[in-house]
mmCIF file of the C-alpha atoms, coordinates in Angstrom:
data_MODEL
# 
_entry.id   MODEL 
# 
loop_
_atom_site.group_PDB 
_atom_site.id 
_atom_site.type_symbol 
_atom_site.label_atom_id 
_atom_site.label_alt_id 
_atom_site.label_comp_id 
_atom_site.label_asym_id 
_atom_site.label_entity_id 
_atom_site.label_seq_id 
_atom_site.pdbx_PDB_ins_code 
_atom_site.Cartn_x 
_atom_site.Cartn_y 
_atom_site.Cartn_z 
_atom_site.occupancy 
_atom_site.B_iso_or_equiv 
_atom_site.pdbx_formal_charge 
_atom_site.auth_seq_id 
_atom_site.auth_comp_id 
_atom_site.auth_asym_id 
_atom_site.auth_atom_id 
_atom_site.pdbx_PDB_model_num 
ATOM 1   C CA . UNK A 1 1   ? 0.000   0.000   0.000  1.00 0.00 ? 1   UNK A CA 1 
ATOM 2   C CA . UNK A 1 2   ? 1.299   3.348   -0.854 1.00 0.00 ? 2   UNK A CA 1 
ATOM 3   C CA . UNK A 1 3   ? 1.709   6.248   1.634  1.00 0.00 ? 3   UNK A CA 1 
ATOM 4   C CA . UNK A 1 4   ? 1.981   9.935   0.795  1.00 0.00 ? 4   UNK A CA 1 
ATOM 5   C CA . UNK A 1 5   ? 4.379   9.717   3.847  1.00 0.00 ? 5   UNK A CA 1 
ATOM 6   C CA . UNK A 1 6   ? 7.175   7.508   2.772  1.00 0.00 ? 6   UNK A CA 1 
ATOM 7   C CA . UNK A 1 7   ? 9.117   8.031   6.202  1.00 0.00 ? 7   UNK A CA 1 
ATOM 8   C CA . UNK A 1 8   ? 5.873   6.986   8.184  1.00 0.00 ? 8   UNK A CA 1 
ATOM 9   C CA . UNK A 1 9   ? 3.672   3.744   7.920  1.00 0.00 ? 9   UNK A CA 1 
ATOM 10  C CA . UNK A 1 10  ? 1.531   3.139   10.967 1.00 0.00 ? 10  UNK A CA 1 
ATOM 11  C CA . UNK A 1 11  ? 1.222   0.074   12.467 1.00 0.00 ? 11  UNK A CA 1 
ATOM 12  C CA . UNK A 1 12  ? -1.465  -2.610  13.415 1.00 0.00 ? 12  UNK A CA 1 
ATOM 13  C CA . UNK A 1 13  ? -5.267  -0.365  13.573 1.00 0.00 ? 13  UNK A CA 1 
ATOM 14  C CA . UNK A 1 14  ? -3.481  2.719   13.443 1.00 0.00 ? 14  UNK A CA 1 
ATOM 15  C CA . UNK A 1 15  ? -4.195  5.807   10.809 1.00 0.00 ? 15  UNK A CA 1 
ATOM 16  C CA . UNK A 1 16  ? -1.392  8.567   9.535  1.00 0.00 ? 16  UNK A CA 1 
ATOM 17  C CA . UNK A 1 17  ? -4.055  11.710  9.096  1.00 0.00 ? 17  UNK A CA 1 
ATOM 18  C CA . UNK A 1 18  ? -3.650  15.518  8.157  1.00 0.00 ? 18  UNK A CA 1 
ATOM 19  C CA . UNK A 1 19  ? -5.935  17.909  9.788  1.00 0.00 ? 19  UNK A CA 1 
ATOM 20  C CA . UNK A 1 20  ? -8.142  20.266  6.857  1.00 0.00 ? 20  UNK A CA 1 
ATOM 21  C CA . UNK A 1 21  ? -7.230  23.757  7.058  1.00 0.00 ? 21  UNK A CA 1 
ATOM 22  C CA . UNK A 1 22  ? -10.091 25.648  8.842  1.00 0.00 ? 22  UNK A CA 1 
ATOM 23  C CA . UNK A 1 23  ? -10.573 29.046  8.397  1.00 0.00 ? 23  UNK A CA 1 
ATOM 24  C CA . UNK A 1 24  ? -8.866  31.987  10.289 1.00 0.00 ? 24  UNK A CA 1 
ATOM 25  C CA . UNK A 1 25  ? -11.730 32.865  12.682 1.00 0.00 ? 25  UNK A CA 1 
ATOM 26  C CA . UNK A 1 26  ? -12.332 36.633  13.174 1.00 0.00 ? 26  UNK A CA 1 
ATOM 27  C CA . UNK A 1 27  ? -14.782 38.914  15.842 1.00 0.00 ? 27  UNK A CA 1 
ATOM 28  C CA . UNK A 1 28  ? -17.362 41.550  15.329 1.00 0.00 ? 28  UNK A CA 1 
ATOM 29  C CA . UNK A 1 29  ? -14.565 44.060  15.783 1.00 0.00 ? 29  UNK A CA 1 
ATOM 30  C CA . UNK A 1 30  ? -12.060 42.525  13.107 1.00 0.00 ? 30  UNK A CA 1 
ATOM 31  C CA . UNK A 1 31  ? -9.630  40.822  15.186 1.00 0.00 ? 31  UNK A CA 1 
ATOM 32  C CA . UNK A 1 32  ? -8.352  37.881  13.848 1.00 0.00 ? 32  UNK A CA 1 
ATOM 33  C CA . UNK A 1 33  ? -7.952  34.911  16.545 1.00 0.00 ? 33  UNK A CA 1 
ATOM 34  C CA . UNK A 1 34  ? -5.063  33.342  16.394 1.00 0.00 ? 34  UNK A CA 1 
ATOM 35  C CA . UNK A 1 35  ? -4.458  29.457  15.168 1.00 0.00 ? 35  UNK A CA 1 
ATOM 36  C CA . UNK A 1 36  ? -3.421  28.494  18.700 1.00 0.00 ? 36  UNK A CA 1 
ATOM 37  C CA . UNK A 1 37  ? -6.233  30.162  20.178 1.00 0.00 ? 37  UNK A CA 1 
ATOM 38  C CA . UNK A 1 38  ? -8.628  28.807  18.266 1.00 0.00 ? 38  UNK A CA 1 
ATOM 39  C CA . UNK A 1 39  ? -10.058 24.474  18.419 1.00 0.00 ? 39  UNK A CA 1 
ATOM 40  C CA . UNK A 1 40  ? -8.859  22.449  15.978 1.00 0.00 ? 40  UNK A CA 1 
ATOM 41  C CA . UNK A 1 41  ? -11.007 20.683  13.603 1.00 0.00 ? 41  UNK A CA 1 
ATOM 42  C CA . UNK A 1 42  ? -12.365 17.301  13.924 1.00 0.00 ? 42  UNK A CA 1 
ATOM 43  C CA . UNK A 1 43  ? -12.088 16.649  9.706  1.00 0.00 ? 43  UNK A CA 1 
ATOM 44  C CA . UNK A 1 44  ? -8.978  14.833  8.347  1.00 0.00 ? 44  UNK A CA 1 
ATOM 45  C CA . UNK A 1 45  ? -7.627  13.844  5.208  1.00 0.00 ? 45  UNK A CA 1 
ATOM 46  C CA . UNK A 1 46  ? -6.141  10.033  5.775  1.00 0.00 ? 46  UNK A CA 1 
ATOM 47  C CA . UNK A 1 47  ? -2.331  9.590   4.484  1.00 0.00 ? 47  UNK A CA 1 
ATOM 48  C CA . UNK A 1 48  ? -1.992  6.272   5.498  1.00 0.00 ? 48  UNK A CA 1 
ATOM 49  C CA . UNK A 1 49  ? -3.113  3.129   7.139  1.00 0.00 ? 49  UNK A CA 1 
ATOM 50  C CA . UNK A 1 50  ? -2.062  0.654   9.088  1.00 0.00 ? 50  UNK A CA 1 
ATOM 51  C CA . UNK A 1 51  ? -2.791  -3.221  7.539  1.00 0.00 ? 51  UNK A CA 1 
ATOM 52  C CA . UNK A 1 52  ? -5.414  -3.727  10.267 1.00 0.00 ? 52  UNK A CA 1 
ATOM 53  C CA . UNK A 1 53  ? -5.457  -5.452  13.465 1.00 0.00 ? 53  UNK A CA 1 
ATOM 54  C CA . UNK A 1 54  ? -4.611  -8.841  14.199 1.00 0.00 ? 54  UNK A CA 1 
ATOM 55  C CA . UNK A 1 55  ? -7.784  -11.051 13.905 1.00 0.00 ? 55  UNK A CA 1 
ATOM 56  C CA . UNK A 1 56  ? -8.291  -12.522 17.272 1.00 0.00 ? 56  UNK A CA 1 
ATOM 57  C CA . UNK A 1 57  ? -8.470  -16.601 17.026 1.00 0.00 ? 57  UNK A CA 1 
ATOM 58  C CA . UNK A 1 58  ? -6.852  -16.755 13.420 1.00 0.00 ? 58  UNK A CA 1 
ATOM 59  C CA . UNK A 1 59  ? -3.169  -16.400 14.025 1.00 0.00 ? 59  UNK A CA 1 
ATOM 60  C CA . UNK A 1 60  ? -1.693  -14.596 10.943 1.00 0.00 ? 60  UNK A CA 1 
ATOM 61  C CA . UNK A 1 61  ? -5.069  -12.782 9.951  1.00 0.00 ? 61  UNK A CA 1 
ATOM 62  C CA . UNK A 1 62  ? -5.466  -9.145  10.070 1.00 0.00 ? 62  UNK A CA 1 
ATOM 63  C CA . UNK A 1 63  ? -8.816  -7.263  10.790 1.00 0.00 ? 63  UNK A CA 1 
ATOM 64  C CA . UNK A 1 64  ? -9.705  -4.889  7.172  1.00 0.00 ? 64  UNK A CA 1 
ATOM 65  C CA . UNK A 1 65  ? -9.198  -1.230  7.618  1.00 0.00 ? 65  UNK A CA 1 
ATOM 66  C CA . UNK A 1 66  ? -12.965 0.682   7.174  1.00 0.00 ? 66  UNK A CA 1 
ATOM 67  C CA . UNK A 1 67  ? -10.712 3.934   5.445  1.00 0.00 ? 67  UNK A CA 1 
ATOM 68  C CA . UNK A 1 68  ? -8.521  4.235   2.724  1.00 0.00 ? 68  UNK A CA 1 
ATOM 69  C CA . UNK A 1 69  ? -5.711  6.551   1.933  1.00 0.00 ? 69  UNK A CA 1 
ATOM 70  C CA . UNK A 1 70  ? -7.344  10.127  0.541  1.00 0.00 ? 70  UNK A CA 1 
ATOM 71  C CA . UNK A 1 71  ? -10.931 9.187   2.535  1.00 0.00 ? 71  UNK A CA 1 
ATOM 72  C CA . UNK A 1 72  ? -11.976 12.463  4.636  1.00 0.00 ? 72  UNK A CA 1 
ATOM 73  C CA . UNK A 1 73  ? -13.091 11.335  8.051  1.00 0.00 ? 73  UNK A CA 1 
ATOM 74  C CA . UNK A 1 74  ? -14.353 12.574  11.300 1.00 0.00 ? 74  UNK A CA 1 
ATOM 75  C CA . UNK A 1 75  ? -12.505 12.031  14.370 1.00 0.00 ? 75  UNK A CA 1 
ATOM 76  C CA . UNK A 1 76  ? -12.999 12.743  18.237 1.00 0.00 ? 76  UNK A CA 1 
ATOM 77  C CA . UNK A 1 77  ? -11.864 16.019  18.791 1.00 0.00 ? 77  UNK A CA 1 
ATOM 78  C CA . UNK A 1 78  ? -8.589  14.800  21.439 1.00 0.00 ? 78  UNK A CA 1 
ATOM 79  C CA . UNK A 1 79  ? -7.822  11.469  19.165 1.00 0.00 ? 79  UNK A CA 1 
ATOM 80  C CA . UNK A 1 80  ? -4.294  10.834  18.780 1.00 0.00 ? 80  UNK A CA 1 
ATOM 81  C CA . UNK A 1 81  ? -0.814  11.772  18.688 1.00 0.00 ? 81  UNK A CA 1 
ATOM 82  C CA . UNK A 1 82  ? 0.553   14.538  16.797 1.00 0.00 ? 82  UNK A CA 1 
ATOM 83  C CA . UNK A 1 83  ? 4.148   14.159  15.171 1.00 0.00 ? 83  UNK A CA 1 
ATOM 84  C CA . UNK A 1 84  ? 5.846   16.559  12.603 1.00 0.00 ? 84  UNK A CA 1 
ATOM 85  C CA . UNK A 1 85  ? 8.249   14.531  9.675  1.00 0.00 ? 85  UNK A CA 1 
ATOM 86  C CA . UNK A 1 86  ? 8.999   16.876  6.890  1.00 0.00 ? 86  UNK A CA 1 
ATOM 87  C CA . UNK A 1 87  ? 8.593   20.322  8.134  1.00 0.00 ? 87  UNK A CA 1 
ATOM 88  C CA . UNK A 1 88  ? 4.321   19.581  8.499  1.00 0.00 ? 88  UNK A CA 1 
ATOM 89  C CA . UNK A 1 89  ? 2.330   17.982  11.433 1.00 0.00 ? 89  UNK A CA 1 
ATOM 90  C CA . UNK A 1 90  ? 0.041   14.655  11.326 1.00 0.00 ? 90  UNK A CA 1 
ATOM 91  C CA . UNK A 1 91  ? -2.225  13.396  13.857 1.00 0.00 ? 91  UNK A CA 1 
ATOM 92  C CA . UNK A 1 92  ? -1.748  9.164   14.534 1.00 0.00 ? 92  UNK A CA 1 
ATOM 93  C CA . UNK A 1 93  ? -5.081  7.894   15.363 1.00 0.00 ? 93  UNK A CA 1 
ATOM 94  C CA . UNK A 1 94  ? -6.637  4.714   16.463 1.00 0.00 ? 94  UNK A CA 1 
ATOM 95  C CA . UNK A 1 95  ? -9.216  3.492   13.554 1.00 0.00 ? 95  UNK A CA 1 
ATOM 96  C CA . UNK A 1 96  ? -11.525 3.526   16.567 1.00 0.00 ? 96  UNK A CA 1 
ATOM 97  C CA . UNK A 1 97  ? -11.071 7.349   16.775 1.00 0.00 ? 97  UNK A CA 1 
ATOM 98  C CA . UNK A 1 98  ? -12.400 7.384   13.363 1.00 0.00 ? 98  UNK A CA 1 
ATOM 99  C CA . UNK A 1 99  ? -16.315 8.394   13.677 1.00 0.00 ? 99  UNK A CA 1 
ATOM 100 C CA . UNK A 1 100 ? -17.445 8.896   10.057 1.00 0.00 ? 100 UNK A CA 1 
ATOM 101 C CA . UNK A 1 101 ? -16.009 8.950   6.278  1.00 0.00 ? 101 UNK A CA 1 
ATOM 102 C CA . UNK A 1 102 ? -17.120 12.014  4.849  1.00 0.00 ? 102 UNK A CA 1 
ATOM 103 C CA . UNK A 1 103 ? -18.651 11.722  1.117  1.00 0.00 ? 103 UNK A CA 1 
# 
């Protein structure tokens, strides 16, 4: 499986995601609120996945992954662990942390 992230694969149930951009939010006065001021978005683009769990009782198996690399999804709003490779930060989720694919 190919990864937009050649330096990261995730392992076992785990997705490599990209927060979207959200838009600089801005008050009744005009003053812009800064990006670490403001929440971060729950939508995500996925940049790579894991090859699934291990299926419990069938030694070898694997579990199949519900999103696929370039899927948009919905995740809990403190899912994860952000990491920074190449100068821009991912968030490493549980597929669990996953809510909804976004069509």
């Amino acid at each position: 499986m190919a990864s937009q992230v050649e330096d990261l694969t995730p392992t076992a149930d785990r997705v490599l995601l990209r927060r979207m951009d959200t838009e600089k939010e801005m008050t009744a006065g005009g003053i812009i609120i800064p990006d670490n001021a403001q929440e971060t978005g729950d939508a995500a683009e996925v940049v790579a996945i894991g090859p699934g769990a291990p299926t419990e009782g069938k030694p070898g198996e694997r579990d199949p992954m519900d999103v696929a690399i370039g899927d948009t999804v919905l995740i809990n709003k403190y899912a994860g662990t952000e990491i920074e490779a190449g100068g821009l930060t991912y968030l490493v989720v549980k597929e669990k942390d996953i809510l909804a694919r976004v069509e």
